[in-house]
C-alpha positions as CSV (number, residue, x, y, z in Angstrom):
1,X,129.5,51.7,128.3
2,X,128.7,55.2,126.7
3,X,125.8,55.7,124.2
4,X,124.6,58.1,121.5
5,X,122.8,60.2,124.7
6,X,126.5,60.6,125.8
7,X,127.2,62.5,123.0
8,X,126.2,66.5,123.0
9,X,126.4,69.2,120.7
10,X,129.0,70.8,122.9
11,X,131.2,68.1,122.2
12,X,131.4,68.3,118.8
13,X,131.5,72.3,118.6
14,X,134.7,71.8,120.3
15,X,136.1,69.2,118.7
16,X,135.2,71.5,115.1
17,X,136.8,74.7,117.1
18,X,140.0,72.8,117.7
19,X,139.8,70.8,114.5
20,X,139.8,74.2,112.5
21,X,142.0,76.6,114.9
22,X,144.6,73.7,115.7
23,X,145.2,74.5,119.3
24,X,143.0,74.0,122.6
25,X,143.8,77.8,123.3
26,X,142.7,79.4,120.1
27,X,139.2,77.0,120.0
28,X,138.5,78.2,124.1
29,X,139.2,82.0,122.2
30,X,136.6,81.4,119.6
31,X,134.0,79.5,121.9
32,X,134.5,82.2,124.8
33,X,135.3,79.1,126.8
34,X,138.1,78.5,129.8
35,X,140.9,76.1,127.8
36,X,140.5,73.6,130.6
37,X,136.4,73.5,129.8
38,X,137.2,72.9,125.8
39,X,139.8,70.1,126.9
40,X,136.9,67.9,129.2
41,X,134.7,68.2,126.5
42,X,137.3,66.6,123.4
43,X,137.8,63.7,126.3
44,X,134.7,63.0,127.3
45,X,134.1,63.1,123.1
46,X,136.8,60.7,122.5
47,X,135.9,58.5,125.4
48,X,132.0,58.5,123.9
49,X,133.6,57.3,120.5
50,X,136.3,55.3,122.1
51,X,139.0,56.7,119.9
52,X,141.7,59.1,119.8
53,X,140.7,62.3,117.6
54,X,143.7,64.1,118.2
55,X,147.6,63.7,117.9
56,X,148.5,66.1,120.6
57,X,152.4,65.7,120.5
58,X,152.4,68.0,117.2
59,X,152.1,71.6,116.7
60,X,150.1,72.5,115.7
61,X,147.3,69.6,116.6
62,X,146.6,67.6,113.8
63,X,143.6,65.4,113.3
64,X,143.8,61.2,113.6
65,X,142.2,59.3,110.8
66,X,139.0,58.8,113.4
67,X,139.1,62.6,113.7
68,X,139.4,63.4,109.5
69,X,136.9,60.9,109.1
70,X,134.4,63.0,111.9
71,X,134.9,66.1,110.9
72,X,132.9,66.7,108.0
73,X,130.1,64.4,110.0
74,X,130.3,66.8,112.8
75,X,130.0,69.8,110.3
76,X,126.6,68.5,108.8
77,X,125.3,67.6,112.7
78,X,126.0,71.4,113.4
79,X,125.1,72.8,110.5
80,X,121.6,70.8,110.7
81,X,121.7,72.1,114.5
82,X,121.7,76.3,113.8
83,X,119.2,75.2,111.0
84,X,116.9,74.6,113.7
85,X,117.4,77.4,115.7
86,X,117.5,79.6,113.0
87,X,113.9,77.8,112.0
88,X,112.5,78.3,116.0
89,X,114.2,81.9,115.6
90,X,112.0,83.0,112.5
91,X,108.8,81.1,113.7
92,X,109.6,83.7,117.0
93,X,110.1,86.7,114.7
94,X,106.6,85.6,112.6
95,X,104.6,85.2,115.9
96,X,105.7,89.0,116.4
97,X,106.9,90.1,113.1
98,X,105.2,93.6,111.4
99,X,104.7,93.4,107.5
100,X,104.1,96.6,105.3
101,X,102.4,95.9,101.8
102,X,101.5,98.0,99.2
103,X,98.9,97.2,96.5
104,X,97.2,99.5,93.9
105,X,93.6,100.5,94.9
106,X,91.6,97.9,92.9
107,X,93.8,95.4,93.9
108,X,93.4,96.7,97.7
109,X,89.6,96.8,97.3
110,X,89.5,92.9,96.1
111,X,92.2,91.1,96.7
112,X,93.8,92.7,99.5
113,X,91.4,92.1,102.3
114,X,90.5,88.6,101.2
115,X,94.1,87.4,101.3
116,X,94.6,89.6,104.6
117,X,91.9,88.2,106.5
118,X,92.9,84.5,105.9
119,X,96.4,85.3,106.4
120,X,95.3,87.3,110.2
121,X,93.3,84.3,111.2
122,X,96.6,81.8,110.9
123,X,99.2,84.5,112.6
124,X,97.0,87.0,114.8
125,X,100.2,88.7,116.4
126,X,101.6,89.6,113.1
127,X,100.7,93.2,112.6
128,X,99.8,94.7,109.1
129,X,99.8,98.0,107.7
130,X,98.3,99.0,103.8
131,X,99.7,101.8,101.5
132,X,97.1,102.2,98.8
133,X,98.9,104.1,95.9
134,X,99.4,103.8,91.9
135,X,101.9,101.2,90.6
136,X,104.8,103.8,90.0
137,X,104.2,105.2,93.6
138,X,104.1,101.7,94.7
139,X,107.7,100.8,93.0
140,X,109.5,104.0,95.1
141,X,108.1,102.9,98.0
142,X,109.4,99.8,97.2
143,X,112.6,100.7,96.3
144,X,113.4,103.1,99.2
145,X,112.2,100.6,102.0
146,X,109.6,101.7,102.9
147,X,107.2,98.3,102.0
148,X,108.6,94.8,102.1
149,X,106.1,93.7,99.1
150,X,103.4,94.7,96.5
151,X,100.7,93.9,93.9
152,X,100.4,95.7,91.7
153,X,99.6,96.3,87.7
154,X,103.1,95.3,86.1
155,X,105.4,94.5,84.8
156,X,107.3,97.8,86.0
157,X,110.6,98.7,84.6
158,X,112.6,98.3,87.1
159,X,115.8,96.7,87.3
160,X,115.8,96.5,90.9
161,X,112.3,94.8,91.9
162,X,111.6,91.2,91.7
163,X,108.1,90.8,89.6
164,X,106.4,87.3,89.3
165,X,102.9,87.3,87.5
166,X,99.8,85.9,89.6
167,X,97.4,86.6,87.3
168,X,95.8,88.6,83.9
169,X,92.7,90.3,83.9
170,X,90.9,92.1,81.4
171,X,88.8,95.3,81.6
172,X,85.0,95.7,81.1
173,X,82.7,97.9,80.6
174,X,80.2,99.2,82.9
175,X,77.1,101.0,82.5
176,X,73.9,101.9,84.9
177,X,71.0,99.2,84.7
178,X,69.2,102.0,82.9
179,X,71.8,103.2,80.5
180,X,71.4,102.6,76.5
181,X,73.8,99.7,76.3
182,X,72.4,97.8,79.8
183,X,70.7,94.9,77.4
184,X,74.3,94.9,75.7
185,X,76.7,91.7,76.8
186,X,79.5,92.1,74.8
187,X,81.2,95.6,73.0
188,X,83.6,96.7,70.7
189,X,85.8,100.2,71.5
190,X,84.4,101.1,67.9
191,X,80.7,101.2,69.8
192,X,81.9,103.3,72.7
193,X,82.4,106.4,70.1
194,X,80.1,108.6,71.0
195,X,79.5,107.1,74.3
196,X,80.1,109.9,77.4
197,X,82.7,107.9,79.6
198,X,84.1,108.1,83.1
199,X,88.1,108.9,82.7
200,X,90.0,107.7,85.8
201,X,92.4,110.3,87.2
202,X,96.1,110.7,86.0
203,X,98.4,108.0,87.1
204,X,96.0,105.2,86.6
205,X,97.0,102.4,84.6
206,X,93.7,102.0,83.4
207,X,93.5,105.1,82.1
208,X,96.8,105.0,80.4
209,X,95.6,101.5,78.4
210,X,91.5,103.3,77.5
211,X,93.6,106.0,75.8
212,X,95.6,103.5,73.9
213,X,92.6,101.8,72.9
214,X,91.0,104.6,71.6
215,X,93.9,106.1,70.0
216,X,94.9,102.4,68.3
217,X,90.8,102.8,66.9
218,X,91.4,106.2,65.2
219,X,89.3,108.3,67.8
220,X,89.3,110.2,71.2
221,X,86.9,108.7,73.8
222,X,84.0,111.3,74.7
223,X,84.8,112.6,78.1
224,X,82.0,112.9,80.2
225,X,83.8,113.5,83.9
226,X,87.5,113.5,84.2
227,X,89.9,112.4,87.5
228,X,87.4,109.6,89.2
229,X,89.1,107.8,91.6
230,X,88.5,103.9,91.9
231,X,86.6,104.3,94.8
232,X,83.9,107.2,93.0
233,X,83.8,106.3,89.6
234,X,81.5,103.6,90.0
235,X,79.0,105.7,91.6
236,X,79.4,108.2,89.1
237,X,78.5,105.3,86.6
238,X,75.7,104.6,88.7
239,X,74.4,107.8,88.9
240,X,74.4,107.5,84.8
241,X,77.1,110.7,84.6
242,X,78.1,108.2,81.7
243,X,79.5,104.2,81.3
244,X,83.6,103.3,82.1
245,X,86.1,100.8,81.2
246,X,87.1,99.4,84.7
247,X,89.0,96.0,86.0
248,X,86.8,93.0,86.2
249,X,87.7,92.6,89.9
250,X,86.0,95.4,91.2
251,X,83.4,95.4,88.2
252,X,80.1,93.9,90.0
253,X,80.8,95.2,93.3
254,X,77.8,97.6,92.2
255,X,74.6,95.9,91.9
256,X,73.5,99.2,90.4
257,X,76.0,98.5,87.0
258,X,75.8,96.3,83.9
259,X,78.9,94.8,82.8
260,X,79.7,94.1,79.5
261,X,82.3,92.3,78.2
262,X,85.3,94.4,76.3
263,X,85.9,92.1,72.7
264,X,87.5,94.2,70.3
265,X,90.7,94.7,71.8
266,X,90.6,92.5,74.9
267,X,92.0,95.1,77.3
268,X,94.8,93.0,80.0
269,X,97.2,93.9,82.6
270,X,98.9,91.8,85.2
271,X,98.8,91.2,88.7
272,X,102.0,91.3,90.1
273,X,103.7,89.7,93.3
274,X,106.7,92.6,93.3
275,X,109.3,92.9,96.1
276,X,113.0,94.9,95.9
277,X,115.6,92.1,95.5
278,X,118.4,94.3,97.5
279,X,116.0,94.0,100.8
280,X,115.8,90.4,102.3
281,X,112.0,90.0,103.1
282,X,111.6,89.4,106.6
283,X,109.6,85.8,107.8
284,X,106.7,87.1,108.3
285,X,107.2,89.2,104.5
286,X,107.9,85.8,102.9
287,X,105.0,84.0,104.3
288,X,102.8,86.9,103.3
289,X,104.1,87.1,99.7
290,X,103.8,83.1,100.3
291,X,99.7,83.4,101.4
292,X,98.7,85.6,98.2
293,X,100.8,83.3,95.5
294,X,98.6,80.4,97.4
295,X,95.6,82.1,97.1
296,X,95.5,82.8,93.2
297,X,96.8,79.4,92.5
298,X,93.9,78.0,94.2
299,X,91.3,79.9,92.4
300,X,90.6,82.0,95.2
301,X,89.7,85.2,93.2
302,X,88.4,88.6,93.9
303,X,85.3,88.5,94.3
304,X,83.3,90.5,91.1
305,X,86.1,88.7,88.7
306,X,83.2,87.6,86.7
307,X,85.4,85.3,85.0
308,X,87.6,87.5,83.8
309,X,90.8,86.8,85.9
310,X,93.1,83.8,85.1
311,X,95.9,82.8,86.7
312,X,99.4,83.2,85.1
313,X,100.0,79.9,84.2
314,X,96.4,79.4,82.7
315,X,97.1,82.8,80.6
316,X,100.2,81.5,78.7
């Protein structure tokens, strides 16, 4: 008496190849199989099921009522099959896959290497590799292949890029303990006339929204040093060259700088989760993009955030 161990995925591919070619010869064709090898396997099927599946008098083969009534059965057993190799396949390609993300550099001074770190520590052969650049940059690269995902400062206007929100953050301002405004918590851009500022280089988002600030107030800011970089401007601060208007993230990561909150306008831009949506992201892409959605949603922020960073959903 045969059981359900008697029964193999062999089988049934065969029975499908014939099912759908309707002869033994064309099903041995598409399995790369010798026709007497494809005709075992329907018998030892149909004596496992102890029924005929086929009426092999007609031409071409046509299917019994017990063989219509297994097909689409065998179809979902298959299908449910290459789902798990496909599953052991990626798991394979993640325990040696390579991922290439871009971020903007305050983004890849905070966020980056906290997410990065956790995400080493669960898949260690997964190689990584950084491209620090502004948003714009970060969008070509993007779009020509050259990284399988982003955060960035969006949204960008791109048709092509796939943009979901993590989070919005406003901008401070930041002064040297021993600056004028250091007993100051909170500040209007009205207050800042007259103040000498740090202007971040060209091509800087925050740049782009401290100009529109100042131009939506009726006055030019007072430049005091031009073309920091986000990795220099804070020391420039500190050195009390003059006080900036900076992303929270990367605000207190300065013990030598005063923060004060930005009221009057409340200065925003989002962090965005960006990827080209004519690329398919590889596994190890996916789980990365995966990781960092994870990571805001949990409260897991930058550290120096100061309270300034909400998630998406909590910004609506």
């Amino acid at each position: 008496m045969f059981t359900a161990r008697d029964l193999t995925i062999q089988q049934l591919r065969c029975f499908v190849a014939v099912a759908d070619e309707g002869q033994f010869t064309a099903a041995a064709d598409e399995l790369r199989v010798a026709q007497p090898s494809i005709s075992a396997q329907i018998h030892r099927l149909e004596q496992v099921l102890n029924v005929a599946l086929f009426h092999r008098g007609r031409r071409p083969i046509a299917l019994t009522d017990a063989g219509v009534a297994l097909l689409p059965l065998a179809r979902r057993v298959l299908h449910g099959v290459d789902e798990v190799f496909q599953g052991a396949d990626e798991l394979e390609g993640l325990r040696r896959g390579h991922v290439t993300i871009g971020a903007t550099p305050s983004i890849g001074a905070t966020l980056l290497p906290l997410v990065l770190a956790r995400f080493r520590q669960r898949y260690p052969n997964v190689s990584l590799s950084v491209v620090e650049r502004h948003s714009e940059e970060i969008a070509e690269s993007l779009e020509a292949g050259v990284l399988d995902l982003a955060v960035v400062v969006g949204p960008l206007a791109r048709a092509t890029l796939e943009q979901s929100t993590l989070a919005v953050e406003r901008m401070v301002v930041v002064v040297g303990n021993d600056h004028v405004l250091a007993d100051r918590d909170t500040i209007t851009i009205g207050e800042l006339r007259g103040v000498p500022l740090i202007m971040f280089h060209e091509g800087y988002d925050v740049r782009a929204s401290t100009l529109h600030a100042f131009e939506a107030a009726g006055f030019a800011p007072l430049v005091a040093l031009d073309g920091a970089e986000m990795a220099t401007a804070h020391s420039f601060v500190a050195a009390g060259i003059g006080a900036a208007i900076v992303p929270s993230i990367v605000a207190t990561m300065n013990d030598d700088l005063h923060v004060i909150e930005l009221t009057d306008p409340v200065i925003e831009r989002s962090i965005c989760l960006v990827r080209d949506v004519r690329h398919t992201p590889s596994r190890a892409a996916q789980t990365l993009g995966d990781e960092i959605t994870a990571f805001l949603e949990s409260g897991g922020w930058p550290l120096g955030s100061g309270g300034f960073l909400r998630r998406a959903r909590d910004a609506r």
